[in-house]
C-alpha positions in Angstrom: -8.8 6.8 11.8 -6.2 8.9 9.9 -8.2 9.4 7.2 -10.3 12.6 7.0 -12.6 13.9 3.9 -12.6 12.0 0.8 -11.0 8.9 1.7 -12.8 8.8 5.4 -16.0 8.3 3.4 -14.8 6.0 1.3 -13.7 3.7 4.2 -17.3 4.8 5.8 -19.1 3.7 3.2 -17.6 0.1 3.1 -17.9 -0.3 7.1 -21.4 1.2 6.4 -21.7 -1.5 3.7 -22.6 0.4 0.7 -19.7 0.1 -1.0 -17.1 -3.3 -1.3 -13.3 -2.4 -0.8 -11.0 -5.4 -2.3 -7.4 -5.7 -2.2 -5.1 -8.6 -3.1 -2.2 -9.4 -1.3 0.1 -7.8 -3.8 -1.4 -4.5 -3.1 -1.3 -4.8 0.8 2.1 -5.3 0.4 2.6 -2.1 -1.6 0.7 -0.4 0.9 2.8 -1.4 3.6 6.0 -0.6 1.6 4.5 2.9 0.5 3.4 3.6 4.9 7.3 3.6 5.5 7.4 6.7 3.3 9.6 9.2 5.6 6.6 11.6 4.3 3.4 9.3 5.1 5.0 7.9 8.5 5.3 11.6 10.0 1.9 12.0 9.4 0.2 9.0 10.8 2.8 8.8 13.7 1.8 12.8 14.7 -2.0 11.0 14.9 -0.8 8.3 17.1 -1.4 6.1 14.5 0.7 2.8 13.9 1.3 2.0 10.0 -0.1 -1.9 11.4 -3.0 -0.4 12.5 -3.3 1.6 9.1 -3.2 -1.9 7.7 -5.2 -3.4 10.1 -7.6 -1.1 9.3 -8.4 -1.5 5.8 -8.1 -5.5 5.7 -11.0 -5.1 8.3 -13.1 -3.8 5.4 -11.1 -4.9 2.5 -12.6 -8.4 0.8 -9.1 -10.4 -0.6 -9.3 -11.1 -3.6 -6.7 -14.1 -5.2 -5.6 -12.9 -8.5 -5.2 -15.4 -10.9 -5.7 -13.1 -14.4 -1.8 -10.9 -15.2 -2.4 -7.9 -17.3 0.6 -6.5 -18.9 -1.0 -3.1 -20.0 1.2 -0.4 -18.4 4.3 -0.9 -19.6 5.5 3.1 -17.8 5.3 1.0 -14.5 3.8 -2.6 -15.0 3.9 -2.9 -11.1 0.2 -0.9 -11.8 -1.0 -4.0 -13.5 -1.9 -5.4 -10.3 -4.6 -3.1 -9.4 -6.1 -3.7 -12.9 -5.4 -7.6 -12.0 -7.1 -6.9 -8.5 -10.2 -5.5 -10.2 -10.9 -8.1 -13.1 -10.6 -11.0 -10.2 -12.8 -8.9 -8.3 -15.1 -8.1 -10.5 -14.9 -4.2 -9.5 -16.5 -1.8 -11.2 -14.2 0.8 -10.4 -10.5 1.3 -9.3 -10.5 4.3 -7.2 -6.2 5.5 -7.1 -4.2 8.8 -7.5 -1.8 7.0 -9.6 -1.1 9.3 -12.8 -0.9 5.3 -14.7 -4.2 4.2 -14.3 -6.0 7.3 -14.2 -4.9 8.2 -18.1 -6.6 4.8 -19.0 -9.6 6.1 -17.5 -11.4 3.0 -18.0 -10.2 -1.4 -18.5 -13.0 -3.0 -20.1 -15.7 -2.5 -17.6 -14.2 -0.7 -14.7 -13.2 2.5 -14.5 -10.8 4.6 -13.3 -11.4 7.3 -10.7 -9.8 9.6 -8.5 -10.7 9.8 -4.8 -12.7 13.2 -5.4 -14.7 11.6 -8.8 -15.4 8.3 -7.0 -16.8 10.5 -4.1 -19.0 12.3 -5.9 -20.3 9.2 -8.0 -21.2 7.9 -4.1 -23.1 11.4 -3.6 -24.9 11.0 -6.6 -26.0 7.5 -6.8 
């Protein structure tokens, strides 16, 4: 996997089962668009890594969620929403991103908002 630190035990914990990974496929999509990054693709392809098997990958763990609820709450980039939609249909208790969007929310009704780092740290402690 070309994850290391962090995000590796993220993806450990949901393989592991302790944790629930959802997506919907509006975000996969996103993911695939954001793997064709010039940037991202030189660093998975120097790991022998396909950006299919990237995706692979997390839909192995991922649960799919169908959205059916449209949140129009960042208007900076309303293409965010869809994590937020992701996570209400999901019934997440937390949206773990790097996005600068969600992260100033901080918290959408019940879930909140973390960083790879915080949510990490919330896994150590609980």
């Amino acid at each position: 996997m070309i994850w290391g630190g962090s995000p590796a035990n993220i993806i450990k914990a949901a393989e592991e089962g302790r944790i629930s990974i959802i997506a919907s496929e509006q975000i996969v999509r996103e993911m695939n668009q954001t793997l064709a990054y010039p940037r991202l693709r030189e660093i998975y392809e120097g790991a022998g890594i396909g950006r299919d098997e990237l995706i692979e990958a997390v839909l192995r763990v991922a649960k799919m969620v169908e959205v059916t609820k449209k949140i129009e709450l960042i208007q900076e980039d309303p293409a965010d929403n869809k994590f937020l939609e992701c996570a209400l249909d999901g019934k997440a208790d937390y949206i773990v991103s790097g996005d600068s969007h969600l992260l100033r929310i901080g918290q959408y009704q019940r879930i909140q908002i973390h960083t790879v780092r915080q949510f990490t740290k919330l896994m150590e402690e609980s």
